[in-house]
C-alpha positions as a Python dict, from the first residue, in 0.01 Angstrom:
ca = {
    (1, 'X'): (0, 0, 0),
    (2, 'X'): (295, 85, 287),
    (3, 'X'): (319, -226, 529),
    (4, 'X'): (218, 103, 775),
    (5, 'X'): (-116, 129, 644),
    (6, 'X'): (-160, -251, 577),
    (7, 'X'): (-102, -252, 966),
    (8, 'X'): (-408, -9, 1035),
    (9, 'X'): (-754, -75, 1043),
    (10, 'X'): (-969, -50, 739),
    (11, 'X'): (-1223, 136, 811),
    (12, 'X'): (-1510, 126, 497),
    (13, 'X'): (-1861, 193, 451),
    (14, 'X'): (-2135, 404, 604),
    (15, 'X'): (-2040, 603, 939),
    (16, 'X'): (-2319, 892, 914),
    (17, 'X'): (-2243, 1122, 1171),
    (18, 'X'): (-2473, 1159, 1454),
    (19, 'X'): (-2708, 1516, 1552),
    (20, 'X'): (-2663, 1621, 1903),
    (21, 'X'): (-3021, 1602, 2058),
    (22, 'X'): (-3115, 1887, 2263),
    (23, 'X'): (-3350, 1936, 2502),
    (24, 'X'): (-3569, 2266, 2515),
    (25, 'X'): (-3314, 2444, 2751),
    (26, 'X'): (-3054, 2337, 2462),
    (27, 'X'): (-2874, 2058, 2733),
    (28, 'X'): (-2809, 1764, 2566),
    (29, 'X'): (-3011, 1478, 2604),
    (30, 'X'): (-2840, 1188, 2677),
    (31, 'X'): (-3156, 956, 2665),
    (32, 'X'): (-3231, 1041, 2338),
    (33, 'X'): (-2834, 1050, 2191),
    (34, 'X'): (-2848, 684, 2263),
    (35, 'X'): (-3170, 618, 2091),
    (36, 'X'): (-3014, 794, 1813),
    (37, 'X'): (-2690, 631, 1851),
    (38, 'X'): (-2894, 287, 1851),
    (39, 'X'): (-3138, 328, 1549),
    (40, 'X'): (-2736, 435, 1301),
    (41, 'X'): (-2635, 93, 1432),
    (42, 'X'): (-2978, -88, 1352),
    (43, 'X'): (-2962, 60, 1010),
    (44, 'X'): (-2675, -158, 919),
    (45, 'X'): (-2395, 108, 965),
    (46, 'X'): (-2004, 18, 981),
    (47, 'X'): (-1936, 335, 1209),
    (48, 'X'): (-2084, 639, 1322),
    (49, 'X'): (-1909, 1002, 1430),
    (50, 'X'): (-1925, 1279, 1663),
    (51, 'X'): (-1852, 1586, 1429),
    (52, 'X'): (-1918, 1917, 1263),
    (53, 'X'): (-2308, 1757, 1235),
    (54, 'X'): (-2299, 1719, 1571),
    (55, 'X'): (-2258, 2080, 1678),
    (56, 'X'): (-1930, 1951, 1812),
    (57, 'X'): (-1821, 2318, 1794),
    (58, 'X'): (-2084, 2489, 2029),
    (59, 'X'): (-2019, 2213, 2300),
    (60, 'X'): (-1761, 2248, 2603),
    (61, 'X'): (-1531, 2046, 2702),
    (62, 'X'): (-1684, 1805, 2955),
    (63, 'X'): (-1993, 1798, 2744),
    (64, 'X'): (-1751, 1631, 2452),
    (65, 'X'): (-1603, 1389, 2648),
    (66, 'X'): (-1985, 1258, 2832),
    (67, 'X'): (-2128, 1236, 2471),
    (68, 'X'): (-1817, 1027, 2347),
    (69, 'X'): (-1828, 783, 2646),
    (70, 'X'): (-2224, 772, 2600),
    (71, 'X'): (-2239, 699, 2219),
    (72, 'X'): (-1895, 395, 2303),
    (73, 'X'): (-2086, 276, 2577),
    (74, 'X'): (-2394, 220, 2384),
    (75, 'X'): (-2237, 104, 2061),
    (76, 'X'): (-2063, -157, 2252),
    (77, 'X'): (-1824, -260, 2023),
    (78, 'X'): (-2070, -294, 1781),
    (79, 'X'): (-1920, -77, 1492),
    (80, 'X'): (-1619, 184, 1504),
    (81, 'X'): (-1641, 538, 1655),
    (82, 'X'): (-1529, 822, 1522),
    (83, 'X'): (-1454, 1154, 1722),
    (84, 'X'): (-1363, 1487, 1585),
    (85, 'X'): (-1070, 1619, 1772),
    (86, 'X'): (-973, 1942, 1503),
    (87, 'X'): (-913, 2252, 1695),
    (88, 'X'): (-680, 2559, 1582),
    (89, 'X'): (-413, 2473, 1843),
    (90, 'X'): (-211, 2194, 1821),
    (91, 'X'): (-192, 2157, 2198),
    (92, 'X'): (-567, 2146, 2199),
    (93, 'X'): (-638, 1939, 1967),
    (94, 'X'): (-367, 1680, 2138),
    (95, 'X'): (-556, 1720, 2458),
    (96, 'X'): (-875, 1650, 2260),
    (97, 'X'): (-727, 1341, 2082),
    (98, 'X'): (-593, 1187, 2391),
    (99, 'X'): (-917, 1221, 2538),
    (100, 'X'): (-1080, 1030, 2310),
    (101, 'X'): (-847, 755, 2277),
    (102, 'X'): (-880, 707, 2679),
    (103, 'X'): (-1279, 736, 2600),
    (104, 'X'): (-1308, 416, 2378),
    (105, 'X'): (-1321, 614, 2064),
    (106, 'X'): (-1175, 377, 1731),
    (107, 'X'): (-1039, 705, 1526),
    (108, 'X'): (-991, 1038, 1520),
    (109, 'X'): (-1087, 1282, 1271),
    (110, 'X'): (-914, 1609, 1263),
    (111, 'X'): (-939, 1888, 1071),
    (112, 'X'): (-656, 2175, 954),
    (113, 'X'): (-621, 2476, 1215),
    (114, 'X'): (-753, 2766, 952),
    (115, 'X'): (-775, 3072, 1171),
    (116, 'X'): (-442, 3179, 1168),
    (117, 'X'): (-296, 3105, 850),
    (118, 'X'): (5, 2888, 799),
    (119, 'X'): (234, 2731, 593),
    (120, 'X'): (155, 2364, 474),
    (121, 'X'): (464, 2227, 625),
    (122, 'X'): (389, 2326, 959),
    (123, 'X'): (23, 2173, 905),
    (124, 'X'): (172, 1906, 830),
    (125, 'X'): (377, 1899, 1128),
    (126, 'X'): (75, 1938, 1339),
    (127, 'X'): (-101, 1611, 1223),
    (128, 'X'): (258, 1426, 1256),
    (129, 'X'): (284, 1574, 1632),
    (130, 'X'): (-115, 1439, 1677),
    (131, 'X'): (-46, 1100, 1518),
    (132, 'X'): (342, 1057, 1702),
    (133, 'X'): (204, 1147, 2031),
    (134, 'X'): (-170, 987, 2035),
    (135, 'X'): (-92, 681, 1812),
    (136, 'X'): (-447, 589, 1666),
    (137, 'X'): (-584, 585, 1354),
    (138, 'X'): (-715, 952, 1182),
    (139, 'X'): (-930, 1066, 963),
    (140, 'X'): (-782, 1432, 752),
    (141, 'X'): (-1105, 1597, 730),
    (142, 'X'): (-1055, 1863, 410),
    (143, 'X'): (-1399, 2013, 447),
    (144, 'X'): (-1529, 2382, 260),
    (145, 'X'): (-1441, 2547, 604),
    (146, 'X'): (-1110, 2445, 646),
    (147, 'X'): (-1002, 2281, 374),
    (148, 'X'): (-675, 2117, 278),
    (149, 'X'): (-560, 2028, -76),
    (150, 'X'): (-509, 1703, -176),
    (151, 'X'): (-122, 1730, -227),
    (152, 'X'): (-124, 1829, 138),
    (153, 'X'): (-287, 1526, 271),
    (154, 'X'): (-82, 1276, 78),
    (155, 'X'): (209, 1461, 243),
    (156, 'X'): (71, 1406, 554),
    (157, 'X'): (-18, 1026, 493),
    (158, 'X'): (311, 991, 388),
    (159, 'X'): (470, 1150, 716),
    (160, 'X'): (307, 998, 942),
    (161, 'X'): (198, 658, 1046),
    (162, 'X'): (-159, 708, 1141),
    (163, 'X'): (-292, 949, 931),
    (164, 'X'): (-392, 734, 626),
    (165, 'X'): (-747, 770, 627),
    (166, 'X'): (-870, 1119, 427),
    (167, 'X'): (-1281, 1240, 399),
    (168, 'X'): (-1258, 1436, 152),
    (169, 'X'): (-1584, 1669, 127),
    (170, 'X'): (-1433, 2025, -15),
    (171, 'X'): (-1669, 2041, -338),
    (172, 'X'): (-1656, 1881, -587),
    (173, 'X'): (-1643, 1584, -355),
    (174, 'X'): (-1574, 1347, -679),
    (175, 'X'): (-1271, 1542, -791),
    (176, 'X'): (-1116, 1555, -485),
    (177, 'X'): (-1151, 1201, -402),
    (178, 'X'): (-997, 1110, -816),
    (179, 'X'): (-704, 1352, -737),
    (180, 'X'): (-637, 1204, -321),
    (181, 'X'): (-616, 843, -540),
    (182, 'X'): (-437, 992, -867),
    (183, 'X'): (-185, 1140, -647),
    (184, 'X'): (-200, 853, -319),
    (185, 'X'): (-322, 556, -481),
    (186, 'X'): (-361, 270, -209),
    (187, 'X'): (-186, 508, 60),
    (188, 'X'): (-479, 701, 125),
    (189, 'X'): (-760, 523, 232),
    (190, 'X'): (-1041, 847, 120),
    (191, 'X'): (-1416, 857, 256),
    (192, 'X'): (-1649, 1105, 124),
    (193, 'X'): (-1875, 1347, 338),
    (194, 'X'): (-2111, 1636, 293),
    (195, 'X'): (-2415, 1428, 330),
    (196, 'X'): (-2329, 1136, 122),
    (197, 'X'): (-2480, 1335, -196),
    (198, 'X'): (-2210, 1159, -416),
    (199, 'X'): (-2156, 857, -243),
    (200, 'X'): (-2147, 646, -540),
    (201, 'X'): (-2014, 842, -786),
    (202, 'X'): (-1719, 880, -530),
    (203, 'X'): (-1682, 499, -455),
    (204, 'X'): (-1664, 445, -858),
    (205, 'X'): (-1367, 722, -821),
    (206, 'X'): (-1192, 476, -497),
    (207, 'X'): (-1376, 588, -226),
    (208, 'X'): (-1414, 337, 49),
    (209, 'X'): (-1725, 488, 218),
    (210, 'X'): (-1919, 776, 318),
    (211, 'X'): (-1992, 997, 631),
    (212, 'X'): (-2313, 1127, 608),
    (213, 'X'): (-2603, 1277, 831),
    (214, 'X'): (-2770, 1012, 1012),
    (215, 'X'): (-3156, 1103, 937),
    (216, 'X'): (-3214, 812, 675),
    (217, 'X'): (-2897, 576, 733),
    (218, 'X'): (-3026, 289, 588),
    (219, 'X'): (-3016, 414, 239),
    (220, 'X'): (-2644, 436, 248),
    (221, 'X'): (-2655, 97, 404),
    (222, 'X'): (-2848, -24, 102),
    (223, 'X'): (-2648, 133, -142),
    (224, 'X'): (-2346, -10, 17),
    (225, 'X'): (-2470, -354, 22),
    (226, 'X'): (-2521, -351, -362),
    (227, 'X'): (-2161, -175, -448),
    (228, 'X'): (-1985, -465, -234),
    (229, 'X'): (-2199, -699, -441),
    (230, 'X'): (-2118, -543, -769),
    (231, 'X'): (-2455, -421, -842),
    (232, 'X'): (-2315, -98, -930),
    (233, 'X'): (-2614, 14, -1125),
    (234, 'X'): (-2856, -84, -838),
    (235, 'X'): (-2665, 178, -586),
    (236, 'X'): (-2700, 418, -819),
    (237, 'X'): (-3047, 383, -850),
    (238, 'X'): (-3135, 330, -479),
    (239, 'X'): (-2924, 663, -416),
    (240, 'X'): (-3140, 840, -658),
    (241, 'X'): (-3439, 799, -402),
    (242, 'X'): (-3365, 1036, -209),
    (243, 'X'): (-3142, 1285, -453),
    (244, 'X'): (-3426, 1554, -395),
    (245, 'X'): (-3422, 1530, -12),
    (246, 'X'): (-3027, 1571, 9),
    (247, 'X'): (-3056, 1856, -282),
    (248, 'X'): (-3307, 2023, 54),
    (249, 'X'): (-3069, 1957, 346),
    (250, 'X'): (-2750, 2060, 174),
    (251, 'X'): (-2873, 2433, 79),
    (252, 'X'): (-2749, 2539, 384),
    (253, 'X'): (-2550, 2375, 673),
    (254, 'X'): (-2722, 2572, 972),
    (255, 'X'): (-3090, 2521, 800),
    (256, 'X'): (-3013, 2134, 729),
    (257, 'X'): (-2953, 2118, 1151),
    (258, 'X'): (-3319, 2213, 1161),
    (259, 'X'): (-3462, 2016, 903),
    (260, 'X'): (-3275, 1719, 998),
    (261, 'X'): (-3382, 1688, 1350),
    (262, 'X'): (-3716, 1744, 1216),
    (263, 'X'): (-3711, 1445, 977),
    (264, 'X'): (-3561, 1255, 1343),
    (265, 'X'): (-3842, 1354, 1545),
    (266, 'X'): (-4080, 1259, 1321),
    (267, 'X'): (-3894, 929, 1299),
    (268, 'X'): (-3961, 908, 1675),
    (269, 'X'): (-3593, 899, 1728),
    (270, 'X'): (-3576, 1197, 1942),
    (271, 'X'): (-3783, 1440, 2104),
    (272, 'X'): (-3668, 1784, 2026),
    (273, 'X'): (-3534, 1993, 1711),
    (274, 'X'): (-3344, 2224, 1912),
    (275, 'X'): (-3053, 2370, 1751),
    (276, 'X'): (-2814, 2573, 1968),
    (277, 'X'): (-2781, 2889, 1938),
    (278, 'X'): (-2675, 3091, 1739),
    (279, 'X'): (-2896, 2962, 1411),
    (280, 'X'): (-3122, 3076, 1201),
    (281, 'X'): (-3425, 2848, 1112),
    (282, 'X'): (-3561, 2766, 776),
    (283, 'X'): (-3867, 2914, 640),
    (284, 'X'): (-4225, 2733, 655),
    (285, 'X'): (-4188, 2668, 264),
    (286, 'X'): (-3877, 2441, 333),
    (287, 'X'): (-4068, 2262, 585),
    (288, 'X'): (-4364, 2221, 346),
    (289, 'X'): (-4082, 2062, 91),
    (290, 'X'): (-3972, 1833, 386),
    (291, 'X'): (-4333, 1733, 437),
    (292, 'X'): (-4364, 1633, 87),
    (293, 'X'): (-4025, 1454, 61),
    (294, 'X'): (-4057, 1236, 334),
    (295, 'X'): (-4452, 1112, 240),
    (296, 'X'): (-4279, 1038, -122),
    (297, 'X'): (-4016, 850, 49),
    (298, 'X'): (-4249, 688, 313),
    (299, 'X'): (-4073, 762, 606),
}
């Protein structure tokens, strides 16, 4: 490991990343984001985001930086924030990163600009430009929409000084994270995403933890527990438990906002499964799966 990264943070475990809550007129809810925001920290989490699952894309500007200084003022310090700041300029995405290192947040997590094609050297001098100018620790997010191959990232770990952390969820999740370690061994410091669905199978490849949704976060907190305590066999199993409710929520990224704030509501963590437009909901038999996944699960 470079004395740079030694000198960073390191961020491991469970940061599921949190669903906006909208009201019926689709404004966000701020009551409810901080119940939310409260019931990922009682789970046992180590961090929690503001991200793609968070319908950080459909929000403005203003509305980004009052949910970031919401969710830091109720986590208190608690456990580490993490704020999506990707956007296909790099002057934008600067102006998003410095506002959320003035807004408490503990890392960034950026994803490639993808609309405009470009050649990996100058992505790679947009994330040194981010991490020069901003100086705080960020996440590479290589994600199915904008993804970024492994080589790539361990370039830009390598050039920069902040940039060490990877979450690496462009499937398959597991070979990505073997080939981030094969090719950055302790350099890269890789997290997994897409719901957690491999979380164990990538912490067995050197994953140090997972960003998933945030609808049953103390399952990942569970698992987690028994992996640090060498009861590899137990996370396994206890991640099993809810295999056929993840195989639901990952068929479709726009349906699994739907179904996900359902499974929150009738958590009583918020009060509305608004989704902002546009979206398209699931059909009633995916809701009648849902019904019978979460009486099997008891929640």
């Amino acid at each position: 490991m470079s004395n740079k990264t030694k000198s960073l943070p390191k961020f491991a475990g469970v940061y599921p990343i949190l669903y906006m809550p909208f009201d019926e007129k689709s404004r966000i809810d701020y009551e409810d984001l901080r119940k939310l925001t409260e019931f990922v920290v009682a789970s046992g989490a180590d961090g929690l985001g503001i991200a793609m699952g968070s319908e950080i894309f459909k929000m403005s500007e203003s509305e980004r930086d009052l949910v970031l200084k919401a969710v830091v003022d109720q986590v208190n310090g608690r456990v580490n924030v993490v704020m999506h700041t990707g956007a296909q300029g790099t002057d934008l995405a600067l102006k998003y990163s410095s506002s959320a290192k003035e807004l408490g947040a503990d890392a960034l997590m950026v994803t490639p600009p993808t609309v405009l094609p470009v050649p990996n050297d100058i992505i790679v001098k947009h994330y040194v430009e981010i991490s020069e100018k901003v100086k705080m620790p960020m996440f590479i997010q290589d994600i199915w929409t904008s993804p970024i191959p492994p080589a790539v990232m361990i370039e830009i770990v390598r050039a920069t000084e902040y940039a060490k952390y990877a979450k690496a969820e462009t499937p398959p999740t597991t070979m990505r994270t073997t080939e981030l370690k094969n090719l950055g061994g302790d350099e890269v410091i890789v997290f997994g995403g897409a719901w957690g669905t491999n979380f164990v199978s990538e912490l067995n490849r050197g994953s140090e933890g997972t960003m998933p949704g945030c609808v049953v976060p103390e399952f990942y907190s569970k698992a987690w527990e028994y992996w640090k305590r060498g009861r590899k066999d137990d996370a396994y199993t206890h991640m099993e438990k809810i295999g056929p409710l993840l195989s639901l929520l990952t068929r479709s990224l726009d349906f699994s906002y739907h179904l996900d704030k359902e499974i929150l509501k009738r958590r009583g963590v918020i009060k509305s499964v608004n989704v902002r437009m546009p979206t398209a909901k699931p059909d009633q038999i995916a809701f009648r799966e849902l019904d019978k996944l979460m009486e099997s699960l008891n929640i």
